[in-house]
C-alpha positions in Angstrom: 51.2 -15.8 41.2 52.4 -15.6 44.7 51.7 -12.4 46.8 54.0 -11.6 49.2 52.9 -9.5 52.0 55.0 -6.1 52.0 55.0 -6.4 56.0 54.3 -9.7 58.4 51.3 -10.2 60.0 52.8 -10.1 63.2 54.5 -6.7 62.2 51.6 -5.6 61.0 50.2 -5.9 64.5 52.9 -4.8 66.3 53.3 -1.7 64.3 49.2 -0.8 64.7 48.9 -1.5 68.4 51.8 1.6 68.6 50.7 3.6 64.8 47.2 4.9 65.2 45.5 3.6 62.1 48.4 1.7 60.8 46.4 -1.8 61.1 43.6 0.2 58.5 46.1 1.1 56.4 47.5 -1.9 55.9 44.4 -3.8 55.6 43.6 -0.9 52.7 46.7 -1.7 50.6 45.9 -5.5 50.7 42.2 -4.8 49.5 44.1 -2.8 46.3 47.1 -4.5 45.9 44.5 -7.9 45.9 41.8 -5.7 43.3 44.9 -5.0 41.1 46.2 -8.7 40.7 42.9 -10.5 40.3 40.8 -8.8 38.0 41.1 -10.2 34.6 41.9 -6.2 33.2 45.3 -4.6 33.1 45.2 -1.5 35.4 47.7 1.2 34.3 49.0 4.9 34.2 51.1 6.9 31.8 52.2 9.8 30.4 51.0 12.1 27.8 53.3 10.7 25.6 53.1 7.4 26.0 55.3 5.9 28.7 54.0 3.7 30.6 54.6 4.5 34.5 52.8 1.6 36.1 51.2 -1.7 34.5 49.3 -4.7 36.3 50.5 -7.9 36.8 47.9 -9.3 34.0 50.0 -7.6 31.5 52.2 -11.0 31.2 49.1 -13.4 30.4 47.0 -10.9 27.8 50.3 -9.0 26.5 52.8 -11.3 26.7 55.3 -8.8 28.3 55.6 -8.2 31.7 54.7 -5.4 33.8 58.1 -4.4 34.2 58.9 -4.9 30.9 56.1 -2.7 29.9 57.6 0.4 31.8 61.2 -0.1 31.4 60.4 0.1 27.2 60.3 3.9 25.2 57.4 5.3 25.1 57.0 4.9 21.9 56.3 1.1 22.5 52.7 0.4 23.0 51.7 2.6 20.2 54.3 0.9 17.8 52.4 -2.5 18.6 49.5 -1.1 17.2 47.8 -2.8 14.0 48.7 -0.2 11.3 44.8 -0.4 10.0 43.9 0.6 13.8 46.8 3.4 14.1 45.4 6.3 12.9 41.3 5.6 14.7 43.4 5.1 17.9 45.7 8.1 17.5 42.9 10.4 16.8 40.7 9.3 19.7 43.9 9.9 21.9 43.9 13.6 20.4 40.3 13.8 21.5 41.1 13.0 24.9 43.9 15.1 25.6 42.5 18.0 23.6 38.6 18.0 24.9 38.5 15.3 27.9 36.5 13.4 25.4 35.4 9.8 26.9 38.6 7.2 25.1 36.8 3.6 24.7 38.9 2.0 22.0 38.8 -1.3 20.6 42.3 -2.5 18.4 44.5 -4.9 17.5 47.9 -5.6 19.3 50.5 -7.6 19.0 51.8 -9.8 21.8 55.2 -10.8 22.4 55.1 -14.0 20.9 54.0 -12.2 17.2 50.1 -12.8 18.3 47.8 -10.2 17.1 44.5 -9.9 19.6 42.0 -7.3 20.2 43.0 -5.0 23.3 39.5 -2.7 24.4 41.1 0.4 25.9 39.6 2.8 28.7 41.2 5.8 29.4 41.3 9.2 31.0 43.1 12.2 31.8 43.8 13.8 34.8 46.2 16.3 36.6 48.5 15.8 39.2 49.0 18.6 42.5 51.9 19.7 40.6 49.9 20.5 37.7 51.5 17.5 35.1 48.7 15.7 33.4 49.0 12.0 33.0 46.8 9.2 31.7 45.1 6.2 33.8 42.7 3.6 32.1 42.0 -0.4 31.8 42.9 -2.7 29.2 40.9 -5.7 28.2 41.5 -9.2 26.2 38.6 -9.1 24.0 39.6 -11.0 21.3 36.9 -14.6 21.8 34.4 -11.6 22.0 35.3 -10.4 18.8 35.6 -14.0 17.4 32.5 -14.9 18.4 30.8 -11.4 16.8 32.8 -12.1 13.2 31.2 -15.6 13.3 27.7 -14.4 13.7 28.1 -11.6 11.2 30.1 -14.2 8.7 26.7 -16.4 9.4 24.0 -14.0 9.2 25.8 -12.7 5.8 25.7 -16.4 4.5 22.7 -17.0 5.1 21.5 -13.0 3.5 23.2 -14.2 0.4 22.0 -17.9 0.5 18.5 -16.2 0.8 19.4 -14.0 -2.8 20.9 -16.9 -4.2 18.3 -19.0 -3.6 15.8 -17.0 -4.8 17.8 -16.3 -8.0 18.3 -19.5 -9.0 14.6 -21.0 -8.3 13.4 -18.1 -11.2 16.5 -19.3 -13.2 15.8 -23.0 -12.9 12.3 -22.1 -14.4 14.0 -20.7 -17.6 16.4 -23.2 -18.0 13.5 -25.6 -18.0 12.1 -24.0 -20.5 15.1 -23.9 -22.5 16.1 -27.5 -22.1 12.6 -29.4 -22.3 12.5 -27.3 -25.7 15.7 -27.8 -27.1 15.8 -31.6 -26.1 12.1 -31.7 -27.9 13.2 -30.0 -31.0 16.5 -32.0 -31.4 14.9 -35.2 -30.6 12.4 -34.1 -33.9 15.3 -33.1 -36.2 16.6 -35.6 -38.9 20.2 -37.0 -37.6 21.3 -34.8 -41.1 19.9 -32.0 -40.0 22.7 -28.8 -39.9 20.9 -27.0 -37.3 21.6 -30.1 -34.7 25.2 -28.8 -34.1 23.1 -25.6 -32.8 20.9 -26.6 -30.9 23.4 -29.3 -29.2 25.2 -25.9 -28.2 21.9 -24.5 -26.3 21.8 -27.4 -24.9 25.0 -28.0 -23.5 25.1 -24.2 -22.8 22.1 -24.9 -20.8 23.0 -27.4 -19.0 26.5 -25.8 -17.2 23.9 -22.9 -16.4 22.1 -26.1 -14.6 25.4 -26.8 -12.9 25.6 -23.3 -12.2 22.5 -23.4 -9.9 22.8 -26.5 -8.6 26.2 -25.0 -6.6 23.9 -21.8 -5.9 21.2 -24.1 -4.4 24.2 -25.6 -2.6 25.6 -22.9 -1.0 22.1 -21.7 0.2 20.8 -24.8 1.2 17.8 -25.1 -0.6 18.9 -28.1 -3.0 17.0 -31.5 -2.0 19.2 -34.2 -1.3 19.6 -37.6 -0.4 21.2 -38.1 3.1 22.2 -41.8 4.2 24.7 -43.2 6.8 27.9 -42.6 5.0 31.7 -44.1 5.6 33.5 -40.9 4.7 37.1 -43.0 4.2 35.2 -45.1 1.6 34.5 -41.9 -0.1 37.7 -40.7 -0.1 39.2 -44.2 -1.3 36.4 -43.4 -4.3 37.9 -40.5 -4.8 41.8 -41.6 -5.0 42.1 -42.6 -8.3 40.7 -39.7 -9.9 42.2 -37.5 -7.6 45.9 -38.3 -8.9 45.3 -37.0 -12.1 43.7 -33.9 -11.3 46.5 -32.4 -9.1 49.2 -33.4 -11.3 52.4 -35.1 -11.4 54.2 -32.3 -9.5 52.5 -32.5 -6.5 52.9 -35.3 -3.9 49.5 -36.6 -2.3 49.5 -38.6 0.8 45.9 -40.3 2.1 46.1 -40.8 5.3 42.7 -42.7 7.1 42.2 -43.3 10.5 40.6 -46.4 11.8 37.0 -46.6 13.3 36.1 -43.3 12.5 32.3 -44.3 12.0 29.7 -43.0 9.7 28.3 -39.4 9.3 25.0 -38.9 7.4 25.3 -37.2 4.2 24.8 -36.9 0.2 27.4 -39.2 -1.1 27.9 -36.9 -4.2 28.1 -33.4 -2.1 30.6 -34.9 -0.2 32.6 -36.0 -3.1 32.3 -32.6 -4.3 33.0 -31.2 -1.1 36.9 -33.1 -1.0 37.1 -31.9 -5.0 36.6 -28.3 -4.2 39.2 -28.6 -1.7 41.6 -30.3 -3.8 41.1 -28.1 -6.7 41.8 -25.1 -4.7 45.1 -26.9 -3.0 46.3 -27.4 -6.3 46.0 -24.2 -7.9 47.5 -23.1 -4.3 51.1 -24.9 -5.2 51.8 -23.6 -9.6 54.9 -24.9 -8.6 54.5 -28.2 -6.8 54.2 -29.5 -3.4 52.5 -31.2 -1.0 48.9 -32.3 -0.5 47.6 -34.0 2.4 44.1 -36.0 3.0 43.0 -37.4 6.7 40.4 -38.2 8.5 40.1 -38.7 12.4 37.9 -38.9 15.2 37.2 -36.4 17.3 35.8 -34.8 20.0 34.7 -31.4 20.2 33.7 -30.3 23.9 31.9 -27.6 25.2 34.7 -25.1 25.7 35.8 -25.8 22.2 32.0 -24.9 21.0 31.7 -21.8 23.3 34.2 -19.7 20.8 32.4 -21.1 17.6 28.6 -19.9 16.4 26.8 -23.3 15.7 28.9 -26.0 17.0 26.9 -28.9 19.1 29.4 -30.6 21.7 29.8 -34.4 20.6 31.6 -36.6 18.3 32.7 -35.7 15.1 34.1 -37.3 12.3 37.3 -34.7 10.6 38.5 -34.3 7.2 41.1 -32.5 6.6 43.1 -31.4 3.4 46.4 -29.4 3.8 48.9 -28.0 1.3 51.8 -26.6 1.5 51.3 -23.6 -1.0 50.9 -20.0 -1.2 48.7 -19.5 1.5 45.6 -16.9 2.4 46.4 -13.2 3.4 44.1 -11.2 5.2 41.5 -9.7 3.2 40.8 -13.2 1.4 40.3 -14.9 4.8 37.4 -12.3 5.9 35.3 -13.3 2.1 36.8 -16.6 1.7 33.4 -18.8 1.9 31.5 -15.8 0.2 30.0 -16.8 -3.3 31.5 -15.8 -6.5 34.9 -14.7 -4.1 38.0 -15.6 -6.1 41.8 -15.1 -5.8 41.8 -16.7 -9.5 42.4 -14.9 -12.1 39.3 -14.5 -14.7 38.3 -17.4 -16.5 40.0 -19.8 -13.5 37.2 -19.8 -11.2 33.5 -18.6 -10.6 34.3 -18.3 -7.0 31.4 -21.1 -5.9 34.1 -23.6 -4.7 34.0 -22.9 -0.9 31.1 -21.6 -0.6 29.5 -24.5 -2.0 31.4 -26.4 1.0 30.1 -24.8 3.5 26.6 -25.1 2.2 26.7 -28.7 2.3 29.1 -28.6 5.6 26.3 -26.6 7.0 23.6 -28.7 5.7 25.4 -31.9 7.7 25.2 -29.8 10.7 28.7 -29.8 10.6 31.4 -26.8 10.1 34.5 -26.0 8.5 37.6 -24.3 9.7 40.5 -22.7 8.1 44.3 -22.3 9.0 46.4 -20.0 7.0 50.5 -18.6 6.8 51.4 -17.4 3.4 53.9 -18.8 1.6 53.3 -21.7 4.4 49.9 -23.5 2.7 46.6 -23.6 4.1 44.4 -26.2 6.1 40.8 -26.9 5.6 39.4 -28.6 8.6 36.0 -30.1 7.7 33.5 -31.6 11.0 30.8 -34.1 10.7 28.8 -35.1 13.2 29.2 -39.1 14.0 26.5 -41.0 13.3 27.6 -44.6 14.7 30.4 -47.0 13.9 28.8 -48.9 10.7 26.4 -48.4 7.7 24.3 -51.2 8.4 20.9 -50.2 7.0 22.0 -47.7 4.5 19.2 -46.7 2.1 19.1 -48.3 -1.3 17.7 -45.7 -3.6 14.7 -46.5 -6.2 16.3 -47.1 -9.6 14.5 -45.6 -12.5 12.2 -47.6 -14.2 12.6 -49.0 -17.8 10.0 -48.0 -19.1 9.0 -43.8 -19.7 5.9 -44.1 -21.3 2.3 -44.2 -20.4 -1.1 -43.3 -21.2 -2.2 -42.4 -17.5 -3.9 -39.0 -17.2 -1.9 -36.0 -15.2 -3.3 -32.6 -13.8 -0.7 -30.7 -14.5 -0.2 -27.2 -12.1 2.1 -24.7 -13.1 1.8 -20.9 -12.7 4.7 -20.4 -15.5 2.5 -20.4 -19.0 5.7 -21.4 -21.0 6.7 -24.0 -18.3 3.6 -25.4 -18.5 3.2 -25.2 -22.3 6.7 -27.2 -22.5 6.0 -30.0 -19.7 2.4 -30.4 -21.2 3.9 -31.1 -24.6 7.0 -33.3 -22.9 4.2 -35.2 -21.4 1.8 -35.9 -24.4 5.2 -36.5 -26.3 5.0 -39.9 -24.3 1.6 -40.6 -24.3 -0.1 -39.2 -21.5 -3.0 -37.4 -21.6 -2.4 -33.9 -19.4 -5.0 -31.4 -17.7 -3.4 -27.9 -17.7 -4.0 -25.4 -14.6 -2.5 -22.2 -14.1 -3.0 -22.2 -10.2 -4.7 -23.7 -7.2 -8.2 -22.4 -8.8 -8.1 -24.0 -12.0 -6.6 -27.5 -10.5 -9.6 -27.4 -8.5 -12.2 -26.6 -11.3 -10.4 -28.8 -13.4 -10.8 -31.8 -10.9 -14.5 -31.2 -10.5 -15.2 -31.0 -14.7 -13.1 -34.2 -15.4 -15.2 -37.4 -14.7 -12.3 -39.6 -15.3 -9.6 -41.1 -13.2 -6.7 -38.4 -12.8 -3.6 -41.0 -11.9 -1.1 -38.3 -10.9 -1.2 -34.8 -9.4 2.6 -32.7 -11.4 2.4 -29.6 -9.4 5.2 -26.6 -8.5 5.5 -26.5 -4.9 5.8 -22.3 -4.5 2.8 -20.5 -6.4 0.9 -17.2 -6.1 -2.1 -17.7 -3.4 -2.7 -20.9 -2.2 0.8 -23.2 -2.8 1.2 -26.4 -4.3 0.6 -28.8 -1.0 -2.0 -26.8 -0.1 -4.0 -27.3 -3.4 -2.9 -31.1 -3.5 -4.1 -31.8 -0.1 -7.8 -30.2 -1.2 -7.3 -32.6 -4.5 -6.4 -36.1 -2.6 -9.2 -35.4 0.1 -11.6 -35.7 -3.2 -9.5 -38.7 -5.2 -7.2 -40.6 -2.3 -5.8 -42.9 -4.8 -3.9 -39.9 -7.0 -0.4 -40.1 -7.1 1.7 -37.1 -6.5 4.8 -35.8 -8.0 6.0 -32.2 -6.8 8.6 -29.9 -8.8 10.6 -26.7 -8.0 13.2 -24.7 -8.8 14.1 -25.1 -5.4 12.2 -26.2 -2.1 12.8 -25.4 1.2 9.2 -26.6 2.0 9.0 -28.7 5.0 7.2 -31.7 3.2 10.0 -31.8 0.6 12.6 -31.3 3.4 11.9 -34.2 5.7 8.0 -34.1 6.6 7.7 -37.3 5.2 10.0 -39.9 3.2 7.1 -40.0 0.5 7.0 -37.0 -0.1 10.7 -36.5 -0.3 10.8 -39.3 -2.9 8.2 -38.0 -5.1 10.0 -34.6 -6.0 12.1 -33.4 -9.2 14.2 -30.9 -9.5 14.0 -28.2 -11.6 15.3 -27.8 -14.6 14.9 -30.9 -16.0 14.7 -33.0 -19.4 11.9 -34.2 -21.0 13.4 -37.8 -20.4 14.3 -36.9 -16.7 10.8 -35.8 -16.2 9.4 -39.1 -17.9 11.2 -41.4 -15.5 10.4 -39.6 -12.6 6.9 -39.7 -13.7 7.2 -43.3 -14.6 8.7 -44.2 -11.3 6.1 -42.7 -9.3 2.9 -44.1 -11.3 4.6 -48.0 -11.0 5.7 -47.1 -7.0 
């Protein structure tokens, strides 16, 4: 903005060399009328009632409206801009002040000129003129990246709260379901193929297993579920994807796959990511009953510093996008402040368990990456998903072990377990195909059982989190004693950092709990003939 003096220099000297204290004077205005411009607050004064009598120039950039603008409108008109969930905290505080000289620090939402709602902070005071009419003076701030930022870390530290519970949950869980499936799978593998009861227990078992699935999206969303990361060509996944994509939405709704060139690789679960486009899809869909438009891109991009200043989390770089956009019904208010919470619907019941998006940004998360949302209802909704970029090529992706044929044995395996029905079931599971099993309830007995048996022990099966002394702990003690002892570690769930990354070994010599008897031979197979 331009200032323009209110007198000319030369005036200005003219008039002090013949006005005593006129050069002071002037130079005083040009400190205030300089103060009043620059700082990034609007300075202003008002009524009682609301009139605005004089506003800062900085009311055009935060408010949208200009200063004059501001005090040629009713008085009525700042109020009236007001968010109506705001209205009544801000009109009682304004009682306050007029009524007790009570200290008004406010912060609300307003809406700009150009429809814009952002987050004003208000200070404010009352005072009396020499004629006796009292009249209102304060500051106004722009506060809304502050409050941005604050929602973000509140959003994150709420995740990760219920990814802590959720995580929890589902380790316990897991060990049930283990229980229940090793069982089942044991007792219908025994029953004659004529046998009546098979119908029932095929129905625990496939009850069991979508509680598996269940936890599997818990683990997800808390990111606690071990999973294979390799260099990934996310438009190769979403070419994957195409053909069973079609049918899912429908034959109302138009899809369009747009894929950018060069993109690169991210590194990722090729399944999570798969289930990360699904998620979003199925939610597009039941976004448009009535048909529309669904949209899937990816791009590269880059994200720079200023862009990563207003977002919790976000490392400046390359990224790779995804992006799905419909054109349906849209998020309103409340939804958007619990969308990524777990077991948060819009659905009706029955049409959801509300683990969709929150299972995205557990695996987002988990990539280091982050997702973003754009909504207008009855104008659809964008989901704007951000991988880091790995490189431009998958040259040296990982080829994972494939399972070996055979699942039987006659090895010997310490088996340590703290559960006494888990450890009943695996131990039968495991004799089942011909291995002979120690049993140990903890890090005690694996220990006195490894001193008492004078034998060979080929493989260590042991839970990872236990009362007292933990699984790695107790296995390190065992292959100080016998180094050439395989190990195989299990859990519910493991955040532990030797499952996590401390070593590829150890990553590779894990199962996830719950799992089958057959499951558990492979895996055991697999790491005896490694």
């Amino acid at each position: 903005m331009e200032n323009t003096p209110l007198i000319s220099q030369s005036h200005a000297r003219d008039l002090a060399t013949r006005v005593p204290g006129a050069g002071r004077l002037e130079a005083s205005e040009g400190q205030y009328r300089s103060l009043l411009e620059n700082i990034p607050d609007m300075v202003w004064r008002g009524t009682v009632d609301g009139q605005v009598t004089f506003m800062s120039p900085q009311a055009k950039a935060i408010c949208g409206y200009t200063a004059e603008e501001l005090v040629a409108a009713p008085a009525a008109f700042w109020s009236s801009r007001i968010h109506p969930e705001d209205t009544d905290r801000i009109r009682r505080s304004m009682e306050a002040l007029l009524a007790n000289n009570e200290a008004f620090d406010e912060e609300y939402r307003w809406q700009r000129k150009d429809g814009q709602w952002i987050w004003i902070r208000s200070r404010a005071r009352a005072l009396v003129a020499a004629d006796g009419t009292e009249y209102l003076e304060g500051t106004s701030s722009d506060v809304t990246g502050r409050k941005d930022l604050e929602d973000q870390v509140r959003q994150s530290q709420k995740m990760e709260a219920i990814g802590r519970l959720t995580g929890g949950i589902a380790h316990d869980f897991n060990n049930i379901l283990a229980i229940i499936l090793g069982n089942g799978r044991m007792l219908l593998d025994e029953m004659a193929k004529t046998d009546p009861r098979r119908a029932d227990v095929t129905a625990i078992l496939e009850a069991g297993d979508r509680a598996a699935s269940l936890t599997r999206q818990l683990l997800m969303f808390s990111r606690r579920q071990v999973v294979r990361s390799t260099p990934l060509d996310l438009n190769g996944v979403v070419r994957g994807l195409d053909k069973m994509l079609r049918p899912v939405i429908g034959e109302d709704i138009e899809l369009s796959v747009n894929l950018a060139d060069n993109i690169g690789i991210v590194i990722a679960d090729t399944g999570e990511i798969e289930q990360v486009i699904m998620n979003l899809v199925v939610n597009a869909r039941d976004a448009m009953p009535n048909g529309g438009q669904l949209t899937i891109e990816t791009a590269k991009v880059e994200l720079d510093a200023e862009y990563a200043s207003v977002r919790t989390g976000v490392v400046p770089g390359e990224y790779v996008k995804l992006s799905v956009t419909d054109t349906g019904c849209g998020i309103d208010d409340e939804a958007k402040r619990r969308i990524f919470e777990p077991f948060f619907t819009t659905k009706e019941q029955g049409k959801g368990t509300g683990l969709g998006l929150s299972t995205c940004y557990g695996i987002v998360q988990r990539c280091r990456g982050h997702i973003t949302f754009h909504s207008e209802l009855n104008h659809g909704t964008a989901f704007n998903v951000y991988l880091p970029r790995a490189g431009d090529s998958a040259e040296g992706e990982a080829i994972p072990l494939g399972a070996s044929a055979r699942v039987t044995g006659t090895e010997t395996i310490l088996l340590i377990e703290d559960d006494n029905q888990l450890r009943s079931t695996i131990h039968r599971a495991l004799a089942n195909y011909g291995y002979g099993v120690l049993d140990a309830g903890g890090s005690t007995e694996a220990l006195t059982a490894c001193e008492q048996h004078a034998g060979t022990i080929h493989l260590v099966l042991s839970d990872i989190v236990m009362p007292g002394m933990s699984g790695p702990e107790t296995v390190a003690l065992i292959t100080d004693s016998r180094p050439v002892t395989r190990v195989l570690f299990m859990s519910g769930y493991s955040d532990h950092p030797l499952v996590q990354g401390g070593s590829a070994g150890a990553a590779t010599n894990f199962i996830q709990k719950p799992f089958t008897p057959q499951t558990l031979a492979a895996k055991v197979r697999e790491v005896l003939d490694s």
